[in-house]
PLY file of the C-alpha trace (Angstrom):
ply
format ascii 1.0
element vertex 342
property float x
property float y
property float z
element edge 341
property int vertex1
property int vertex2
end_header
-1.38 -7.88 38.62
-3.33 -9.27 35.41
-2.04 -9.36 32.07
-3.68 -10.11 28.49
-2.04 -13.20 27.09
-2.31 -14.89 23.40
-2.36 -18.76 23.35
-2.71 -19.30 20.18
-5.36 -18.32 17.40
-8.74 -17.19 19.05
-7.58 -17.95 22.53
-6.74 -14.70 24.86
-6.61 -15.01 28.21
-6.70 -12.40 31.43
-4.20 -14.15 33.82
-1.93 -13.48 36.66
1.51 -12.00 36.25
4.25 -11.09 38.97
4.81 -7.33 39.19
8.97 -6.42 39.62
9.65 -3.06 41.15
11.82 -0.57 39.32
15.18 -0.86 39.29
17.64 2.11 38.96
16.51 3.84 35.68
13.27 2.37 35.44
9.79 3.38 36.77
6.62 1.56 37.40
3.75 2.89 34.96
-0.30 1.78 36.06
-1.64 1.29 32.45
-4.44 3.30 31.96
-5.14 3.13 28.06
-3.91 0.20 25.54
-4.92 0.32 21.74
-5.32 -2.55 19.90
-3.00 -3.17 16.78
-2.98 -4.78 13.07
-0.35 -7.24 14.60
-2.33 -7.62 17.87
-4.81 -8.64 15.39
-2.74 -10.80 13.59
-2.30 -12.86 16.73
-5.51 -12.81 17.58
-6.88 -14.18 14.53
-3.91 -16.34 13.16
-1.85 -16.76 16.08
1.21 -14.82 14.29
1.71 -13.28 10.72
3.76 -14.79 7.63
6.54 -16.61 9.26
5.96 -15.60 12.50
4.09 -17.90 15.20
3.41 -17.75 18.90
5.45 -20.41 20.63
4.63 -19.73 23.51
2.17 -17.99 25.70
3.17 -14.10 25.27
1.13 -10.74 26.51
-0.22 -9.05 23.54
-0.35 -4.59 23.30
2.61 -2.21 22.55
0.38 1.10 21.99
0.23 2.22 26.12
-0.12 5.02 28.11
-0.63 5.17 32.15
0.52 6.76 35.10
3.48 6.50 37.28
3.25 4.95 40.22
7.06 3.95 41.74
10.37 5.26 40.47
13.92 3.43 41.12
17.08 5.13 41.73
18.77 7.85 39.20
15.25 9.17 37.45
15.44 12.88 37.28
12.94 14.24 35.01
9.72 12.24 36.11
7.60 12.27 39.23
5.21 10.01 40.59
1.73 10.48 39.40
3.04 12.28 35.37
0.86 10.40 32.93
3.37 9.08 30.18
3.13 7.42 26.77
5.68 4.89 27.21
7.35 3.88 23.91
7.01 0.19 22.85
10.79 0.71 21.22
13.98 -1.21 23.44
16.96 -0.78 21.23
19.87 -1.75 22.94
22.01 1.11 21.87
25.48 -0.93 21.63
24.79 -3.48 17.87
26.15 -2.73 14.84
22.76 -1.09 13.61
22.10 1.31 16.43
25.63 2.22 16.19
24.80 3.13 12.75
21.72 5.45 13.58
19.08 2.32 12.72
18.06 1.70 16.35
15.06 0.40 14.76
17.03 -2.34 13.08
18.28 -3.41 16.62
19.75 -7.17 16.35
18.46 -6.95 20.27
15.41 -5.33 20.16
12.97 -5.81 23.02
9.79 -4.35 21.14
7.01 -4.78 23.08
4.22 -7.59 22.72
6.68 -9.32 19.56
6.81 -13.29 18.88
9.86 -12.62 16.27
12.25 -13.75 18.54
11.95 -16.49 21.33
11.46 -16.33 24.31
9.23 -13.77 22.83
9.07 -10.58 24.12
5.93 -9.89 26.51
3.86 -7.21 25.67
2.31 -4.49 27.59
-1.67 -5.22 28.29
-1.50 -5.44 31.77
-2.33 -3.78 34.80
1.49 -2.56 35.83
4.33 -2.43 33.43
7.77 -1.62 35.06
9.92 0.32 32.19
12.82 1.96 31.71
12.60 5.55 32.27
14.08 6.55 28.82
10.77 4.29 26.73
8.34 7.65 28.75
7.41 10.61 27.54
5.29 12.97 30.10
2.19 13.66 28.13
0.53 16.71 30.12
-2.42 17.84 28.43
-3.44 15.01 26.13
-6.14 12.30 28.09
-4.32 8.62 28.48
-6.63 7.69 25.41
-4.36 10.32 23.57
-1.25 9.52 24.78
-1.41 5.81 23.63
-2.09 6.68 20.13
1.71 8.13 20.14
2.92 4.65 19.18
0.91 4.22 15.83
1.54 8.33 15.63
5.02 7.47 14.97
4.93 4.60 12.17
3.44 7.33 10.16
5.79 9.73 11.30
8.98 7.54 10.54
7.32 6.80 7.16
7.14 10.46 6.22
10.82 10.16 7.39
11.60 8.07 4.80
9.89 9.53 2.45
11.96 12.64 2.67
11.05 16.26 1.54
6.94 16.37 1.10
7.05 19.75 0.99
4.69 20.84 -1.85
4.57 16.93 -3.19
1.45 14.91 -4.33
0.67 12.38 -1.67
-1.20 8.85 -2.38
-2.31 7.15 0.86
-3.23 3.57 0.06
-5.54 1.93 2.48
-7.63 4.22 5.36
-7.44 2.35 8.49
-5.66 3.45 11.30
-2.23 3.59 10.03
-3.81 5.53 6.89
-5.67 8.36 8.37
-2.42 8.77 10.99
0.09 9.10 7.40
-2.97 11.52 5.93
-2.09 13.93 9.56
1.40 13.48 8.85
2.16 14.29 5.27
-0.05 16.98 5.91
2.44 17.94 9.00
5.34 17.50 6.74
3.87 19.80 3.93
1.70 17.48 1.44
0.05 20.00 -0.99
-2.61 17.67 -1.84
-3.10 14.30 -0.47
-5.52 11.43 -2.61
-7.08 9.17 -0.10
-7.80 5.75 -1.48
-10.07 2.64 0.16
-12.70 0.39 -0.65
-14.78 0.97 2.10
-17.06 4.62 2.76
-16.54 4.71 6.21
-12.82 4.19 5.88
-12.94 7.37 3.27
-15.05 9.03 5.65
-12.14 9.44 8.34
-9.45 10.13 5.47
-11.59 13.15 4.66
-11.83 14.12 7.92
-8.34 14.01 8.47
-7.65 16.47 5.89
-7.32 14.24 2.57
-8.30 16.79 -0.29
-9.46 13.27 -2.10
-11.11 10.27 -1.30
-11.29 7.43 -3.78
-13.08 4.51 -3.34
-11.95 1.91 -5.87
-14.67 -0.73 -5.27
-17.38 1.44 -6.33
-15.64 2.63 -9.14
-12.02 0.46 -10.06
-10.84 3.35 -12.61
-11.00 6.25 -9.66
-7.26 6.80 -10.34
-7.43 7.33 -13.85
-7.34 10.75 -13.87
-4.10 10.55 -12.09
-2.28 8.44 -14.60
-2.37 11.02 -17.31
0.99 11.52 -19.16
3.29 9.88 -17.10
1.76 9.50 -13.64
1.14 12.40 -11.73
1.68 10.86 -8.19
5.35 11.95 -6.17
4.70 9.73 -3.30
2.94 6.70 -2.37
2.09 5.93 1.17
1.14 1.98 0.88
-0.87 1.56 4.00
-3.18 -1.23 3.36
-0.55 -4.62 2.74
-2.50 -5.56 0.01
-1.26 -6.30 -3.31
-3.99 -4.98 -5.60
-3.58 -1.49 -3.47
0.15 -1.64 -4.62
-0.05 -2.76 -8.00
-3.20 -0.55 -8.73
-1.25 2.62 -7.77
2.10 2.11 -9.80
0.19 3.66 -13.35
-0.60 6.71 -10.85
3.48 7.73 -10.11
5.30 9.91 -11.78
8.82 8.58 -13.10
10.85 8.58 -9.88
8.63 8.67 -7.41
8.94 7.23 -4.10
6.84 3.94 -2.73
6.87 3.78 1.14
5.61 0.21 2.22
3.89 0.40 5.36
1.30 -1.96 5.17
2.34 -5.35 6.54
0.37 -7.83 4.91
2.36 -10.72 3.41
4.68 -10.86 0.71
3.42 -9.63 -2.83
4.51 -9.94 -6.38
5.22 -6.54 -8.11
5.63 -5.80 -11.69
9.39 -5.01 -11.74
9.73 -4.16 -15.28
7.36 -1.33 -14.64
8.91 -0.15 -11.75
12.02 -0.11 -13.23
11.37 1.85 -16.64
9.36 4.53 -14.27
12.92 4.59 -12.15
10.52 4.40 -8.70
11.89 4.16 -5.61
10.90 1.47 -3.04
10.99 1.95 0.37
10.21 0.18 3.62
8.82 1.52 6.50
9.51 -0.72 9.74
8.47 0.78 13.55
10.24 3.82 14.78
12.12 5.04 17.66
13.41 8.93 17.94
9.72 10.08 16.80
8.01 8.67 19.68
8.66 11.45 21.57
7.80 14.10 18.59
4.82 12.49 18.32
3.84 13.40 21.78
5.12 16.69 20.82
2.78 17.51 18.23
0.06 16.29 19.75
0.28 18.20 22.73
0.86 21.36 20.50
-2.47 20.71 18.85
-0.52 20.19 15.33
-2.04 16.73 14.94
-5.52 15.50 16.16
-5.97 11.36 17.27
-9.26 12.10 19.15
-11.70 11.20 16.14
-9.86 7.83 15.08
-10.51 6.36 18.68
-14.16 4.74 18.40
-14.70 2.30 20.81
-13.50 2.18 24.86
-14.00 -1.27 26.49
-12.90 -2.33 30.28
-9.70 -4.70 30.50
-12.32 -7.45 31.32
-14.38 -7.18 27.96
-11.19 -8.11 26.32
-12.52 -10.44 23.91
-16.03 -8.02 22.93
-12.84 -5.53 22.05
-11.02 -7.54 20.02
-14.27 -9.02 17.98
-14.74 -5.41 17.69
-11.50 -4.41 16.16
-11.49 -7.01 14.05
-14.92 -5.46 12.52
-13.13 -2.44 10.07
-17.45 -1.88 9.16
-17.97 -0.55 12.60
-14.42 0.57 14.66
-11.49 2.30 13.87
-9.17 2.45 16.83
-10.38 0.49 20.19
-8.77 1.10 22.83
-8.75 -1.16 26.51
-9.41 0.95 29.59
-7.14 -0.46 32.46
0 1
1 2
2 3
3 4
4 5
5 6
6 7
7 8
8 9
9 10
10 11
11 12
12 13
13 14
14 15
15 16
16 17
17 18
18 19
19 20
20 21
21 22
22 23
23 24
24 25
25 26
26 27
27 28
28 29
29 30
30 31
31 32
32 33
33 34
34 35
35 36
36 37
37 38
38 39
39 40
40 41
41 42
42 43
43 44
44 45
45 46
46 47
47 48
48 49
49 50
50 51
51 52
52 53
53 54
54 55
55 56
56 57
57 58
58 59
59 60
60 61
61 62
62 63
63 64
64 65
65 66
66 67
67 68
68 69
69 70
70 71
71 72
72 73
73 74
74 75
75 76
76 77
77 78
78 79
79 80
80 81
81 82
82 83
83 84
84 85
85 86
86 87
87 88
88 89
89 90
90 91
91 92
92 93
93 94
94 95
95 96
96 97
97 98
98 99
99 100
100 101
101 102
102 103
103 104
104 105
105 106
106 107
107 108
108 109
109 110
110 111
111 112
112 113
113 114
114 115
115 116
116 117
117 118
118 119
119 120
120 121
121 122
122 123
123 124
124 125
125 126
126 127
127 128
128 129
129 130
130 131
131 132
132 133
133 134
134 135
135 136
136 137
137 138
138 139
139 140
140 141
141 142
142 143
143 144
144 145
145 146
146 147
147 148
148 149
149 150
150 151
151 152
152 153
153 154
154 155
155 156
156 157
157 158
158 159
159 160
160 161
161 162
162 163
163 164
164 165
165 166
166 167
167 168
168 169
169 170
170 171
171 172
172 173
173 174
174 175
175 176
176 177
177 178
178 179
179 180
180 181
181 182
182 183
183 184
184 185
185 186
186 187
187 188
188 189
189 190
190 191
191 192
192 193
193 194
194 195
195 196
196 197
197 198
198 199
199 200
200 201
201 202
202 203
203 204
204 205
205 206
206 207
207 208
208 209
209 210
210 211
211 212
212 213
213 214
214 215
215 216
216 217
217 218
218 219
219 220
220 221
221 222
222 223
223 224
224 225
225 226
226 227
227 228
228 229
229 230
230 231
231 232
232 233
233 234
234 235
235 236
236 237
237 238
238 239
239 240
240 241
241 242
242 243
243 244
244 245
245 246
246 247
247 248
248 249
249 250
250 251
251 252
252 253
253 254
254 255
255 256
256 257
257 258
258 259
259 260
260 261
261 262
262 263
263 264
264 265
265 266
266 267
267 268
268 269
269 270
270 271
271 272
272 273
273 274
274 275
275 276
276 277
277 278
278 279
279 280
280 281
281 282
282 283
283 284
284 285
285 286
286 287
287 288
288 289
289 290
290 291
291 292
292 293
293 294
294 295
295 296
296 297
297 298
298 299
299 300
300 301
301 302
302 303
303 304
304 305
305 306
306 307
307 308
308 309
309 310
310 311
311 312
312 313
313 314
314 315
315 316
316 317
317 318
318 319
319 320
320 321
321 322
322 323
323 324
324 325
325 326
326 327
327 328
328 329
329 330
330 331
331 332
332 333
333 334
334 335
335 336
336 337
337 338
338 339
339 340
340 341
């Protein structure tokens, strides 16, 4: 089979890799749709992010979807030929923080297509991926292209998680991309009565608003959108900090109410915050990091129809246009999601 690999910064390469049959528990998945990521990205352009750097050759892609072709011993509720979303997401159920109900804290993790630990641990952009039964989640009704946007699905869904009750709450999404747009559909899920949509570029705004965001701001064009939103005390309950970029963060702070809740999503280096602000407002910072249980709700509610991906997928390219895809992703004036077609 063929697999995408990283090298280093600006070198991907389509190479051979050994296919394993599935062992007891596991099943053999034919990838049919991979999306490309921020941290794909990061790897792409960079070669890692912050402290983290490829050390070795790894396959990129954790947001995957295909159909199963083989299925090892003890697998009861799948059949060859169900089209799954597989879940990126390899706790190993037995540390000290999936004993404690973090499995996305795992001191083992296995997360698909991550140089954190070394050897790293190889992604899944390629032709066959042999998984554990448990990581799939049958996704009748939805096309493959569907089914792989369940892994960025359920960031935003773990981030309205930590948010807590949005029921009837002002929502602030900070930065429109992918991750964005996919928090706009979930507050909205989780019972946002009005969500403020804020980027610097139109297009970005454009998808926000056609996500459901009752406001789009874009603070380029006009750097005091949020004033009207910093009257009194704030009048912001939640943030949902999307973009990784410091001015996003900082710009938004004036715009929460006293003890209101942050939610960090947005990886995009460390930042310096104005402390003393944060604490005479009393906010509440919190991060956001992967997922794990909502990967199957998020398959869930998109089968249901409660939550829409279709319009955030923009571009389609075959396995072998690889690199057109990534220069493509990389453009935020011209793509959204891109997805490879296996």
């Amino acid at each position: 089979m063929k697999a995408l690999y990283a090298h280093g910064a600006r070198d991907l390469r389509l190479e051979p890799m050994s296919a394993e049959a599935p062992a007891a528990g596991h099943v053999t998945v034919a990838i049919k749709r991979g999306g490309i990521c921020g941290s794909d990205l990061h790897y792409f352009n960079h070669g890692g992010f912050g402290d983290v750097r490829l050390k070795e050759p790894m396959v990129l892609g954790h947001e995957v979807a295909g159909e199963i072709t083989a299925i090892g011993d003890g697998v009861g509720e799948l059949a060859v030929g169900d089209l799954v979303a597989v879940s990126p997401s390899r706790p190993c159920g037995a540390c000290e923080y999936c004993l404690r109900d973090a499995p996305n804290h795992c001191l083992n993790m296995r997360f698909y297509g991550s140089a954190m630990p070394f050897p790293h641990i190889q992604g899944a952009f390629r032709t066959e991926l042999t998984a554990m039964a448990s990581q799939c989640v049958k996704a009748d009704g939805l096309t493959a292209g569907e089914a792989a946007m369940a892994e960025p699905l359920s960031v935003c869904l773990h981030a309205v998680r930590r948010a807590g009750p949005m029921l009837g709450k002002r929502v602030l999404v900070t930065g429109c991309g992918p991750i964005g747009v996919l928090a706009i559909l979930a507050a909205r899920r989780a019972g946002a009565e009005e969500i403020v949509a804020v980027d610097i570029a139109e297009r970005a705004l454009g998808f926000a608003k056609q996500a459901g965001a009752d406001v789009v701001l874009n603070t380029k064009d006009n750097p005091d959108a949020l004033a009207p939103y910093k009257a009194g005390k704030g009048q912001v309950d939640i943030l949902m900090e999307c973009s990784g970029a410091q001015p996003a963060l900082v710009g938004a702070l004036d715009a929460m109410r006293p003890r209101g809740i942050i939610i960090q999503l947005g990886l995009g280096g460390d930042m310096a915050i104005p402390m003393m602000k944060i604490t005479a407002k009393e906010l509440e910072m919190r991060g956001s990091f992967r997922f794990h249980e909502e990967f199957r709700t998020a398959v869930k509610f998109m089968q249901a129809g409660l939550i829409d991906v279709k319009p955030l997928v923009t571009h389609t390219f075959a396995l072998d246009d690889f690199q057109t895809a990534f220069e493509t992703a990389n453009d935020k004036s011209q793509s959204m999601k891109v997805q490879l077609e296996f």
